[in-house]
ZAMI-565900 format. One record per residue (C-alpha): x, y, z; residue in three letters. Coordinates in Angstrom, 3 decimals. Each point is the difference from the previous one (the first is absolute). Layout:
X,Y,Z,ALA;
...
This chain:
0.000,0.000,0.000,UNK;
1.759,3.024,-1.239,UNK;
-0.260,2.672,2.619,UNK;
-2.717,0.163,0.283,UNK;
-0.776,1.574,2.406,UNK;
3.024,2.164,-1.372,UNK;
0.928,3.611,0.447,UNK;
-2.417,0.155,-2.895,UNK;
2.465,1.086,-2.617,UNK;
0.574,3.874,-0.141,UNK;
-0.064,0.039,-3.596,UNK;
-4.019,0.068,-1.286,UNK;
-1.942,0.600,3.033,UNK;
0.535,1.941,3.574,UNK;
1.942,-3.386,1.162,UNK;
1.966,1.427,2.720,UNK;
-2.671,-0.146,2.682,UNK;
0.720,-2.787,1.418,UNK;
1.941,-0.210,3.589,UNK;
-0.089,-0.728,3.562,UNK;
0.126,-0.092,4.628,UNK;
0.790,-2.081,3.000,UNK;
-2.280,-0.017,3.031,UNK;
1.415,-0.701,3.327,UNK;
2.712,2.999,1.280,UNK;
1.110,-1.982,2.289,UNK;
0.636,-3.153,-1.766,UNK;
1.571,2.295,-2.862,UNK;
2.393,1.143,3.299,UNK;
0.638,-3.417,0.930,UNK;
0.901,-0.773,-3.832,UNK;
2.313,2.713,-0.728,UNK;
1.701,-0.741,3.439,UNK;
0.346,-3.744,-0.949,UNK;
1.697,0.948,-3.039,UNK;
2.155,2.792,1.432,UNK;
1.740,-3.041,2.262,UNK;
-0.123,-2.463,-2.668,UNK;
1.914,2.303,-3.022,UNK;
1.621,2.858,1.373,UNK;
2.644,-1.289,2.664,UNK;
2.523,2.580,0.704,UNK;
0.984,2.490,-1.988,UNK;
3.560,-1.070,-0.830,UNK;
-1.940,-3.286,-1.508,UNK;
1.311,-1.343,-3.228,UNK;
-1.521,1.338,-3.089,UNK;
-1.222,-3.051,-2.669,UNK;
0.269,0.599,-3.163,UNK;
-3.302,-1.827,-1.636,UNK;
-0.102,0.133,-4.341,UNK;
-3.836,0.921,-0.635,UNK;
-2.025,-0.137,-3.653,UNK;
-2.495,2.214,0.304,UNK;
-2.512,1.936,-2.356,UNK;
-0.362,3.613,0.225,UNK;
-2.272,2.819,-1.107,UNK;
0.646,2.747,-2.190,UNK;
0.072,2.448,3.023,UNK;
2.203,-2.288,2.203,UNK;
3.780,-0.539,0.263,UNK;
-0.085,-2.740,2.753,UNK;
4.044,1.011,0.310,UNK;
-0.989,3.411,1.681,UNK;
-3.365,-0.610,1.216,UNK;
-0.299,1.269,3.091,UNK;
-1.666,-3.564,1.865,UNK;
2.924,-1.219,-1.767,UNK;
2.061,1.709,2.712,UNK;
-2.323,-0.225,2.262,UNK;
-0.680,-3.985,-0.092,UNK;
4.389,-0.875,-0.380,UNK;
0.813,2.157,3.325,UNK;
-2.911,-1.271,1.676,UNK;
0.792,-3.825,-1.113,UNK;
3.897,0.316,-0.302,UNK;
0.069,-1.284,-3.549,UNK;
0.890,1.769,-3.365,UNK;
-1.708,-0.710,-3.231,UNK;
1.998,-0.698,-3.213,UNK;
-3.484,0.671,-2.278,UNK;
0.171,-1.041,-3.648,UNK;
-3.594,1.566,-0.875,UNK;
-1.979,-0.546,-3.094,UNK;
-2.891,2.082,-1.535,UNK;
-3.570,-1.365,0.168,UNK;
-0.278,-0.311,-4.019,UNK;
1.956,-3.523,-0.632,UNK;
0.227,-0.650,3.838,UNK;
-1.097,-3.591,0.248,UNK;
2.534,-0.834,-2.855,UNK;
2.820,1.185,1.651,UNK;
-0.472,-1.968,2.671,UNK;
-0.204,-2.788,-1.569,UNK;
2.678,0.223,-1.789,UNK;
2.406,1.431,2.898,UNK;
-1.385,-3.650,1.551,UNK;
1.019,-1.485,-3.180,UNK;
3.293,1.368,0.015,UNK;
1.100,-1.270,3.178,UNK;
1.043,3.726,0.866,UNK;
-2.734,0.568,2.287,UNK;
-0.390,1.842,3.321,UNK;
0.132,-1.351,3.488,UNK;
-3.568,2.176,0.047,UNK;
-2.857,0.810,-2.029,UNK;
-2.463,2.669,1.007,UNK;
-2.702,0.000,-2.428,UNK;
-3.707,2.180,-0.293,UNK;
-2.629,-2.466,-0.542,UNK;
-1.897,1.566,-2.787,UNK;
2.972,0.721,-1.974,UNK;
1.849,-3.815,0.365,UNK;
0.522,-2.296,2.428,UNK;
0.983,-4.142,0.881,UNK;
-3.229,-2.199,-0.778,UNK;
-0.277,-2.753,2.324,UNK;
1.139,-2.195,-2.779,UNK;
3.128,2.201,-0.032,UNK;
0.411,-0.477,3.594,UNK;
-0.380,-3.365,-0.111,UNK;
2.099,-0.872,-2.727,UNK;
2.886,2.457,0.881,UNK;
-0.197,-1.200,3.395,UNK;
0.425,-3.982,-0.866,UNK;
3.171,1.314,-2.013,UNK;
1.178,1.519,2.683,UNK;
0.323,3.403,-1.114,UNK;
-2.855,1.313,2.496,UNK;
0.690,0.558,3.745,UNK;
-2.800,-1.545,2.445,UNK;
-0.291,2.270,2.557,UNK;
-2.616,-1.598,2.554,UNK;
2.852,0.213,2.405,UNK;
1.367,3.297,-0.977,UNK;
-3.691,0.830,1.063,UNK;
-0.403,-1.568,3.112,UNK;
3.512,1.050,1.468,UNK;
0.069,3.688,-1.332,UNK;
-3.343,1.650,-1.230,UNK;
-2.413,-0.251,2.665,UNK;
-2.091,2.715,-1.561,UNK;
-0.318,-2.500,-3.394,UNK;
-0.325,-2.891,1.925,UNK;
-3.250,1.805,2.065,UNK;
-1.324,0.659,-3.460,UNK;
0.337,-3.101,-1.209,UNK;
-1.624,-1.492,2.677,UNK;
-2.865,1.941,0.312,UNK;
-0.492,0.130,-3.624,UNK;
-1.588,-3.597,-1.265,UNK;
0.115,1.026,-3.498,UNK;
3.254,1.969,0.494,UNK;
1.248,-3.081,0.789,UNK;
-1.341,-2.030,-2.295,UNK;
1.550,1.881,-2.909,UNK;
3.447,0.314,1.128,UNK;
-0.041,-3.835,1.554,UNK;
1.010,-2.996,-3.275,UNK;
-1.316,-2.796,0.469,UNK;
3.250,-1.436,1.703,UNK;
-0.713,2.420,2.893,UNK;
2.845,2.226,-1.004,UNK;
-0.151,3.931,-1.051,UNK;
2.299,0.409,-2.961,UNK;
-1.026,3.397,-0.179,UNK;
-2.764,3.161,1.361,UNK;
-2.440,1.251,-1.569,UNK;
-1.136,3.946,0.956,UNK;
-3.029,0.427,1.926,UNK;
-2.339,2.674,-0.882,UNK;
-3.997,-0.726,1.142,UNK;
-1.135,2.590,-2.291,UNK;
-3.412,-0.196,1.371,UNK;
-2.246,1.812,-2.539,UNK;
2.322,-2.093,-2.560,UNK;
-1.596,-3.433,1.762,UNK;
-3.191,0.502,-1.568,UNK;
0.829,1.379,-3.542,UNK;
-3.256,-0.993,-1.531,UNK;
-2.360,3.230,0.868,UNK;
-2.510,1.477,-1.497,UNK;
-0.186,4.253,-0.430,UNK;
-2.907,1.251,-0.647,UNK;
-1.099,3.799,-0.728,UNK;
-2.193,0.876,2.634,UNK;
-0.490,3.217,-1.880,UNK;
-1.868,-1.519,-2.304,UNK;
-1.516,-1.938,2.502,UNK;
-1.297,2.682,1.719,UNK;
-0.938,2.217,-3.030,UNK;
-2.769,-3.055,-0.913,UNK;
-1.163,-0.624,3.423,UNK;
1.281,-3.483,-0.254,UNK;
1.215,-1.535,3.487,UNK;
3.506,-1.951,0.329,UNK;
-0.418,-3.283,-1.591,UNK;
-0.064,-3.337,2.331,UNK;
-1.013,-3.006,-2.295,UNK;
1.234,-0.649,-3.499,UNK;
-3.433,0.920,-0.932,UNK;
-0.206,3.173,1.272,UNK;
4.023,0.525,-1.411,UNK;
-1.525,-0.850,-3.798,UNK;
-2.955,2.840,0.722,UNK;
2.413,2.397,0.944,UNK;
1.829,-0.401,-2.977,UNK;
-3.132,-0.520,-2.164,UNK;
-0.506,3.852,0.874,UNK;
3.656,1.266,-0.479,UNK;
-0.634,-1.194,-3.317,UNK;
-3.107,1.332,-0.974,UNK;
-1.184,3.190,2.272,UNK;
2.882,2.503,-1.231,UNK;
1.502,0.686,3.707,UNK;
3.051,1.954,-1.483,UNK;
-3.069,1.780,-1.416,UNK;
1.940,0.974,-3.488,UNK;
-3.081,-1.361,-2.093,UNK;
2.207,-2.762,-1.063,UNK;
-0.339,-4.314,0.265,UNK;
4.154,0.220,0.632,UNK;
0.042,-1.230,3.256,UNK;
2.057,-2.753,1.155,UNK;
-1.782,-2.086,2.637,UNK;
2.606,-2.582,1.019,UNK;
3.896,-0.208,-1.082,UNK;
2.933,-1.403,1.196,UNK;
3.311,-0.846,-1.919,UNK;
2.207,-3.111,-0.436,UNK;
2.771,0.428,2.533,UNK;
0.350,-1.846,3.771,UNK;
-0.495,2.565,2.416,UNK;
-3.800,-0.592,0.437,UNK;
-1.498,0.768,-3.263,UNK;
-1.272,-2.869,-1.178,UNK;
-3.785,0.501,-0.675,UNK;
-1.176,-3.080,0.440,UNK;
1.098,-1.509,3.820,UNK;
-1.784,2.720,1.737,UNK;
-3.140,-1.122,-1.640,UNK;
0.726,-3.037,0.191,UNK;
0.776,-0.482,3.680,UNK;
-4.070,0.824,0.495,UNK;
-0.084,-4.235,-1.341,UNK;
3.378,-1.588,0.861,UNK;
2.999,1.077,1.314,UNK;
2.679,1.476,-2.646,UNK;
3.382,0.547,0.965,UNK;
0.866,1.256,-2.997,UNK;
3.437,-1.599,-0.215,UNK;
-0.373,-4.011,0.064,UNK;
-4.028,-0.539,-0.129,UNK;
0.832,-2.691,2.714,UNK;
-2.001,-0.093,3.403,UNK;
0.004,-1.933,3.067,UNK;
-2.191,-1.562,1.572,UNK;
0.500,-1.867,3.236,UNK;
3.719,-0.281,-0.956,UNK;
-0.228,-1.458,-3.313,UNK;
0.818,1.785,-3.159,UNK;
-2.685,0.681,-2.811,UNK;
-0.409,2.254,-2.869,UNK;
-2.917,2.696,0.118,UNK;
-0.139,0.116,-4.072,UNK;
-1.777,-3.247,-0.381,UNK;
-2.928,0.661,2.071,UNK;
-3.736,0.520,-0.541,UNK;
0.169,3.413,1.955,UNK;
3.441,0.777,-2.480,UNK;
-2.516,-0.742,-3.122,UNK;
-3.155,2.223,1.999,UNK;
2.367,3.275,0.841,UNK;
1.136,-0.540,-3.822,UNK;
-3.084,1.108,-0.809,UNK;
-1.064,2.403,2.100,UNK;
3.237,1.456,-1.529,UNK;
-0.866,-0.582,-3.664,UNK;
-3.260,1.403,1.142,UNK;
1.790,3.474,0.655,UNK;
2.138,-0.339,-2.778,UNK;
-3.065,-0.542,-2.847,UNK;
-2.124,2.873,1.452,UNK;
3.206,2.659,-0.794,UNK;
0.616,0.349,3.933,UNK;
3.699,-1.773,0.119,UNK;
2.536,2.441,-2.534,UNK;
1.522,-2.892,-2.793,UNK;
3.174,1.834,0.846,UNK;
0.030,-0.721,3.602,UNK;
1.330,-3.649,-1.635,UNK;
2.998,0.964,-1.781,UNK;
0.507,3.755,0.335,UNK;
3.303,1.032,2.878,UNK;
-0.411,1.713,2.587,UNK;
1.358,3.126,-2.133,UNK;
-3.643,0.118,-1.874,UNK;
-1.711,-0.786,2.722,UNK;
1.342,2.927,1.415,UNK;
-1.299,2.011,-3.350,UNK;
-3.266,-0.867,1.308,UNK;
0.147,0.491,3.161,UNK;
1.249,4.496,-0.625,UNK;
-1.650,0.026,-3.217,UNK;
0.314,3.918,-0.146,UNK;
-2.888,0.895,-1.620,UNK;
-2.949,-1.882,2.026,UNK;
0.127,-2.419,3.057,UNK;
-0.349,-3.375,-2.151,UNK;
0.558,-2.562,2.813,UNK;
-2.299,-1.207,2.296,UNK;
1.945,-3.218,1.783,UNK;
3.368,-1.051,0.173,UNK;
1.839,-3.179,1.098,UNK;
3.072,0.619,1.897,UNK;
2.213,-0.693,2.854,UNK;
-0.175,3.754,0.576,UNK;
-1.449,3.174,-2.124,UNK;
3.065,1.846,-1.463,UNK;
0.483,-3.045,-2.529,UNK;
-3.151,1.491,-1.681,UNK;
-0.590,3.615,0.802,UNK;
2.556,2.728,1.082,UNK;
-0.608,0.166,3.697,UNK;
2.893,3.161,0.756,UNK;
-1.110,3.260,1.452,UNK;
-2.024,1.814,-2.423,UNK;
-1.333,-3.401,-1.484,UNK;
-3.116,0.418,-2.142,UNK;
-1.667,-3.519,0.348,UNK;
2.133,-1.665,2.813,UNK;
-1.733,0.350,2.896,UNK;
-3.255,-0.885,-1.422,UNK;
0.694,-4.029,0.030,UNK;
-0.357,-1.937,3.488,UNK;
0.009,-3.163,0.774,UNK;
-2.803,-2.499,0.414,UNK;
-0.442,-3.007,1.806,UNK;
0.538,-3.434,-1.769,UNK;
-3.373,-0.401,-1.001,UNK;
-2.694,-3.122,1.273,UNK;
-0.845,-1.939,-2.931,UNK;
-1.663,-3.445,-0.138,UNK;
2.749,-2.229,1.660,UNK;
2.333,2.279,1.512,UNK;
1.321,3.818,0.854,UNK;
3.610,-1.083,-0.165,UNK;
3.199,2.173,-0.583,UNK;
3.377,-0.782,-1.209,UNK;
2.720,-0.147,2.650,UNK;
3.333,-0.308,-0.774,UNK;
2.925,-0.177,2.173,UNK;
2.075,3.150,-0.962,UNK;
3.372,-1.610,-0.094,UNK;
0.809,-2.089,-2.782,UNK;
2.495,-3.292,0.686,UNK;
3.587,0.401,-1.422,UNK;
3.078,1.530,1.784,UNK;
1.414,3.537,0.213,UNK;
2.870,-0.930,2.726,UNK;
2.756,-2.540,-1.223,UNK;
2.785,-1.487,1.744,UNK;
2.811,-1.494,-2.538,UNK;
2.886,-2.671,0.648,UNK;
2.260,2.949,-0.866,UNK;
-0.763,1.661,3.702,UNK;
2.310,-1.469,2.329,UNK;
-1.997,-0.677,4.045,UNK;
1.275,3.750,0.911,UNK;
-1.882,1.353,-3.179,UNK;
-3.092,-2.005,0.767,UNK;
-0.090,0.607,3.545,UNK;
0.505,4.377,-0.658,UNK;
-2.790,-0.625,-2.758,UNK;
-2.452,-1.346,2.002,UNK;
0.908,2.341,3.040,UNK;
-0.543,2.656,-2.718,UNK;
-3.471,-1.293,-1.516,UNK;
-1.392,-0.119,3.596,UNK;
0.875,3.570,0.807,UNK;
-1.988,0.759,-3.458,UNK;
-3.041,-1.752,1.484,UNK;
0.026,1.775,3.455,UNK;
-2.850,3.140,-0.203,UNK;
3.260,2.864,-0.373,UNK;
1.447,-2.217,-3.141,UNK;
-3.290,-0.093,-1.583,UNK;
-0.164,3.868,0.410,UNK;
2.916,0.858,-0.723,UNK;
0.666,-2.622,-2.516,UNK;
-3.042,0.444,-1.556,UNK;
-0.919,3.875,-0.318,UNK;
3.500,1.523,0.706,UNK;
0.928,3.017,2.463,UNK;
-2.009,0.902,3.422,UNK;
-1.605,3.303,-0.523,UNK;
0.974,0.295,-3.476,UNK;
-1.621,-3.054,-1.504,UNK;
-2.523,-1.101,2.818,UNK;
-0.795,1.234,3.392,UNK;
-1.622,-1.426,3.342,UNK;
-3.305,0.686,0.714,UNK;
-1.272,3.232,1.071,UNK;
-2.801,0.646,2.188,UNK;
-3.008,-0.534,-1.419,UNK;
1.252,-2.422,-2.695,UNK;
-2.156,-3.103,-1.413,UNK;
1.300,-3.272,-1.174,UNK;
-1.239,-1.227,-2.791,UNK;
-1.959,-2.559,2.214,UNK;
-1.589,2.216,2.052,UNK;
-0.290,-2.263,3.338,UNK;
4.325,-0.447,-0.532,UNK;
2.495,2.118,1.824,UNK;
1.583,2.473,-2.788,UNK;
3.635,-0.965,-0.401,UNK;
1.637,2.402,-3.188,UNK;
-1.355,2.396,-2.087,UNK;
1.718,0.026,-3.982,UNK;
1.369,3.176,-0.894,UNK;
-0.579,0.542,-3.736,UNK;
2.441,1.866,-2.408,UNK;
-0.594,3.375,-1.078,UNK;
-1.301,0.839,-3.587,UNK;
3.777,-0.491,-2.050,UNK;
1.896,-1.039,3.023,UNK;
2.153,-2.912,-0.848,UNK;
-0.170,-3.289,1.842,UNK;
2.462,0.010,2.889,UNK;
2.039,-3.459,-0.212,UNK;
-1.096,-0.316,3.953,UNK;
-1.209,-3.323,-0.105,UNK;
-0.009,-3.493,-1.693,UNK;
-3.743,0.181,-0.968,UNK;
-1.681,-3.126,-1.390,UNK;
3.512,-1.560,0.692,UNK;
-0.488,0.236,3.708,UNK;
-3.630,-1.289,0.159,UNK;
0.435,-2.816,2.417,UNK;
-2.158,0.531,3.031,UNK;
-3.063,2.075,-1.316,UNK;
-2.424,-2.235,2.338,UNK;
-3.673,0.953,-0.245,UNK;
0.538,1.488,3.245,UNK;
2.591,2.345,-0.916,UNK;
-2.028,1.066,-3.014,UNK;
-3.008,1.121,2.057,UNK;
2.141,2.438,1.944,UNK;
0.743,1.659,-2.763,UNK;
-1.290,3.351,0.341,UNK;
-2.320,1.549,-3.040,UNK;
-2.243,3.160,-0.403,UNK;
-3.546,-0.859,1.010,UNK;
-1.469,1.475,-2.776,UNK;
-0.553,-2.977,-2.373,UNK;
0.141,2.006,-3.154,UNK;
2.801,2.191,0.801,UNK;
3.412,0.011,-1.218,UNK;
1.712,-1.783,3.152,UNK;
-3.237,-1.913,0.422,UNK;
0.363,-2.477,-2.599,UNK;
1.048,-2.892,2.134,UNK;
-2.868,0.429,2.578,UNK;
-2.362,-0.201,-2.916,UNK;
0.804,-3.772,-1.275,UNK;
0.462,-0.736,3.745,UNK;
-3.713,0.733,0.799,UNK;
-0.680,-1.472,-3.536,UNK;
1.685,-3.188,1.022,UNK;
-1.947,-0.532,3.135,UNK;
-3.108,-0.598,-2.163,UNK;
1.610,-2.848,-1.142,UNK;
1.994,-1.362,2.891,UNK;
-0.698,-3.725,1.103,UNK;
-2.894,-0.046,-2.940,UNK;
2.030,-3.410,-1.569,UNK;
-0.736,-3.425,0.663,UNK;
1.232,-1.507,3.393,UNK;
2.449,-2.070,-2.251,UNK;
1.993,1.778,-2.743,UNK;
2.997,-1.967,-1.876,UNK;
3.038,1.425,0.878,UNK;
1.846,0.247,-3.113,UNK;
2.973,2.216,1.942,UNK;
0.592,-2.163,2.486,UNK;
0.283,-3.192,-1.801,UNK;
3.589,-1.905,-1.418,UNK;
-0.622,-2.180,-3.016,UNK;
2.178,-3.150,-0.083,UNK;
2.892,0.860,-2.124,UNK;
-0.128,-3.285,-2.153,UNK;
-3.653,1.514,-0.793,UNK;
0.427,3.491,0.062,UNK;
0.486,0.264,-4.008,UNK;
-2.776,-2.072,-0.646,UNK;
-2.561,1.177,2.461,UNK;
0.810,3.798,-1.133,UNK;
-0.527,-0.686,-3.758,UNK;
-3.296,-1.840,1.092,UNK;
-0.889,3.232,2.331,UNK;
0.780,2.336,-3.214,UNK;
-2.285,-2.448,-1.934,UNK;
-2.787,0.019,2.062,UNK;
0.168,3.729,0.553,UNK;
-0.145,0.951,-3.603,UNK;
-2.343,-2.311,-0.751,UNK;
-2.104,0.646,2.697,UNK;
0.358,3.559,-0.778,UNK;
-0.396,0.264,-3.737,UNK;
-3.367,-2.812,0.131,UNK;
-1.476,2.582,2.731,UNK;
0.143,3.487,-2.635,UNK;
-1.183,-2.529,-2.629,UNK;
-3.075,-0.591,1.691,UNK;
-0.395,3.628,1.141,UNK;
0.291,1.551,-3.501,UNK;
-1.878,-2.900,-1.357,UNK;
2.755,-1.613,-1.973,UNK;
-1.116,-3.012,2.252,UNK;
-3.638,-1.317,0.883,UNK;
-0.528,-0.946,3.181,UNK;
-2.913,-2.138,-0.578,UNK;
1.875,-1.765,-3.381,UNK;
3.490,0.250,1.169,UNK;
0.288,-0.567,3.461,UNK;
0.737,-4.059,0.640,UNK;
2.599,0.636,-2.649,UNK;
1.631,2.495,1.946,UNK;
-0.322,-2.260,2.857,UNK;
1.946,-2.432,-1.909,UNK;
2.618,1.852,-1.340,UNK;
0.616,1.346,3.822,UNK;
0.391,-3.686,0.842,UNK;
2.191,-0.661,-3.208,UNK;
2.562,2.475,1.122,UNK;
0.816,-3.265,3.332,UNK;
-1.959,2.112,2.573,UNK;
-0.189,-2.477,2.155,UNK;
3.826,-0.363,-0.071,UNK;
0.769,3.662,0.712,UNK;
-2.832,-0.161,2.973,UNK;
1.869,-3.181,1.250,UNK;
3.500,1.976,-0.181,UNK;
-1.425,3.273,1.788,UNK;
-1.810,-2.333,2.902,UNK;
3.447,-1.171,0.473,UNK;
1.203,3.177,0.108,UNK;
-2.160,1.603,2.334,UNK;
0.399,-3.164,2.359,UNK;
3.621,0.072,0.268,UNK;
-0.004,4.052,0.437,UNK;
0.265,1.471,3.788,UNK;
-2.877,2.228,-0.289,UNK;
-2.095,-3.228,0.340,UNK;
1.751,-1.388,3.145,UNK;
């Protein structure tokens, strides 16, 4: 699962608004004290060198960077970086690994590359990986408390021999854990007397009159009832409808129910929330384009300038589809609304909002000093002061502490920073490692993070898909399958991930067919059924039960 759960790439969309809070002051204390003892010593301490491979942004040099500094005098180590730029990133790694001329240390950012299990599996039966379960246990008691009060933490960063090659970041990006959501203009709404929308009936009247009673009043048929875009950060059309009939993940169709593995996609309730969809789709209320348009022209439709064309969008938040920066013209007219009560269900998609894989990577070529002043270092990185400082940069200049009168972003949590943003052309500072740092961004951590409590304002933003996630919080089944926290046998792993692609697409391209009507589902349905079960479904179910029952999370 490709970060998914990501920093939402900067590049097309308002990405950057994704970040984090710990909860407990005095456990944070208690933390940073632990580590202080277990990497500082004195000061006349030897300084390790450690080599590093690490990828940097355009507005970075890691050589200078000031938690650069900060993190080496606080640790005692020195970094020998060889750093690579995100374009070609996962390449050169490879082919430093290749080589043989590789790093004692790789720090990686998970959404631009990073060690798939099957990396860390194979790499660490050569040899060429570090396990560091012991590292752990004798040196990082701040990773070691995560990792043991984090079941899926520990699930993803556990092989199935019981030893971690390697550590992946941890980010709960809580709005980010139910991407699926549904904005609707409540303008609109409002401007036809209609009332929010519970059942998928009453979501199909509401957009029966967005499409025919003129509510951006221009005299015009040109509006857009329903769109969403092709891309993975919630804006699929379909599994928000179709969680009102089964439960869509909308990542491996596959279910659980209780403890064995299924698939959602062959079911009568799959075939009823098909149409319902198709439904939509034949009476003009879905947009065709919503199928295989990006999210750049869904964007198009969302600030059409000359008339307000949109009257629902799919997305993990707004600013995919409409500009929501001060001075917006549409932006703050789309909320969210609940997932929606149709004849089976009124589930949403939850996601866990790390994705498995490794961004910290201990090689053969770091001798037991190296490993033990890495691991000394990570752990200062996860206390509360590396995540702030590692994370956002200078105190004061880059972030502050709460002043009176502040509000986390969870309202009922004690405010712990407040981000300081950069002035209109001032340059990024080179204070901190950003997205390279992102190790201990717990869900707790997160809520302290304080925002504006105006929803719609420019330091708001955060707050808003925080009170928009509540409506979906805990609205999945009691059983989800854990796709992030499971290890696929590595004799299987090539198979079973060619099956998974397989099933996906087909899955996926059958489903728009009988949408758009390229399909029947009356004529063409068994055959579908039987093309599903051509594709050795049962096979891949067998290999992901075995998955899931060797995994920790289940223990």
């Amino acid at each position: 699962m490709k970060n998914y759960l990501m920093t939402l790439t900067a590049a097309v969309l308002v990405f950057g608004i994704i970040v984090s809070g710990c909860s407990s002051t005095k456990k944070d204390a208690d933390n940073t004290e632990n580590t202080a003892a277990a990497t500082n010593g004195s000061e006349s301490a030897k300084v390790v060198n450690i080599s590093v491979f690490a990828q940097q942004g355009t507005d970075q040099d890691l050589k200078t960077n000031l938690f650069t500094k900060v993190v080496e005098e606080k640790t005692n180590v020195h970094f020998d970086w060889t750093t690579v730029p995100f374009d070609g990133a996962a390449e050169k790694r490879q082919i430093s690994l290749a080589s043989g001329d590789y790093p004692a240390l790789y720090m990686l950012i998970p959404w631009v590359d990073k060690f798939s299990q099957t990396d860390l599996i194979r790499f660490g039966n050569q040899g060429v990986l570090v396990p560091f379960n012991d590292l752990i246990a004798k040196y990082a008691p701040n990773i070691q408390k995560v990792i043991e009060s984090n079941e899926y933490y520990k699930a993803m960063n556990t092989a199935p021999d019981g030893k971690i090659y390697g550590l992946n970041q941890l980010n709960e990006c809580f709005h980010c854990s139910y991407p699926n959501k549904m904005w609707l203009n409540t303008k609109w709404l409002k401007q036809l007397n209609l009332e929010v929308p519970k059942t998928t009936e009453d979501f199909k009247k509401v957009l029966e009159a967005f499409k025919t009673q003129d509510p951006n009043g221009n005299g015009k048929k040109d509006e857009v009832p329903l769109s969403g875009s092709t891309e993975i950060y919630g804006v699929h059309v379909i599994p928000y409808l179709m969680n009102g009939f089964i439960y869509d993940d909308d990542r491996t169709y596959l279910t659980l129910n209780g403890g064995k593995v299924d698939i959602a996609a062959n079911k009568n309730e799959w075939k009823e929330g098909l149409t319902y969809i198709k439904s939509l789709f034949d009476e003009g209320l879905i947009d065709p384009g919503a199928f295989s348009q990006n999210a750049e022209a869904f964007k198009k439709i969302g600030d059409n300038a000359d008339a307000q064309l949109l009257g629902a969008g799919v997305g993990m938040h707004p600013a995919i589809f409409v500009n929501t920066a001060p001075g917006n013209k549409f932006g703050n007219d789309y909320n969210p609304i609940p997932p929606l009560t149709g004849p089976h269900a009124a589930y949403s998609t939850y996601v866990y909002p790390v994705d498995p894989g490794a961004t910290f990577v201990l090689t053969n070529k770091a001798n037991e000093e190296q490993q033990i002043a890495a691991i000394k270092m990570l752990d200062y990185v996860f206390t509360q002061e590396g995540q702030l400082l590692g994370n956002y940069g200078e105190e004061n200049i880059d972030w502050t502490k709460p002043k009176a009168g502040d509000v986390a972003i969870e309202k009922s949590a004690t405010p712990i920073f407040a981000t300081i943003a950069l002035k209109d052309g001032e340059k990024p500072h080179n204070s901190s490692w950003g997205a390279l740092a992102q190790y201990n961004h717990s869900k707790d951590f997160r809520n302290g993070w304080v925002q504006a409590t105006d929803i719609y304002g420019s330091t708001g933003y955060e707050r808003r898909l925080q009170e928009a996630t509540s409506l979906y919080d805990g609205q999945q089944p009691e059983e989800v399958f854990p796709h992030w926290a499971i290890w696929i046998d590595p004799a299987a792993s090539d198979q079973a991930s060619m099956m998974q692609t397989n099933i996906k697409d087909y899955i996926d391209q059958n489903a728009l067919q009988f949408v758009t009507g390229g399909k029947s589902l009356e004529k063409d349905w068994d055959s579908y059924i039987k093309g599903l079960e051509a594709l050795n479904l049962k096979g891949y179910l067998e290999i992901m039960q075995k998955a899931l029952d060797s995994s920790t999370a289940t223990k």
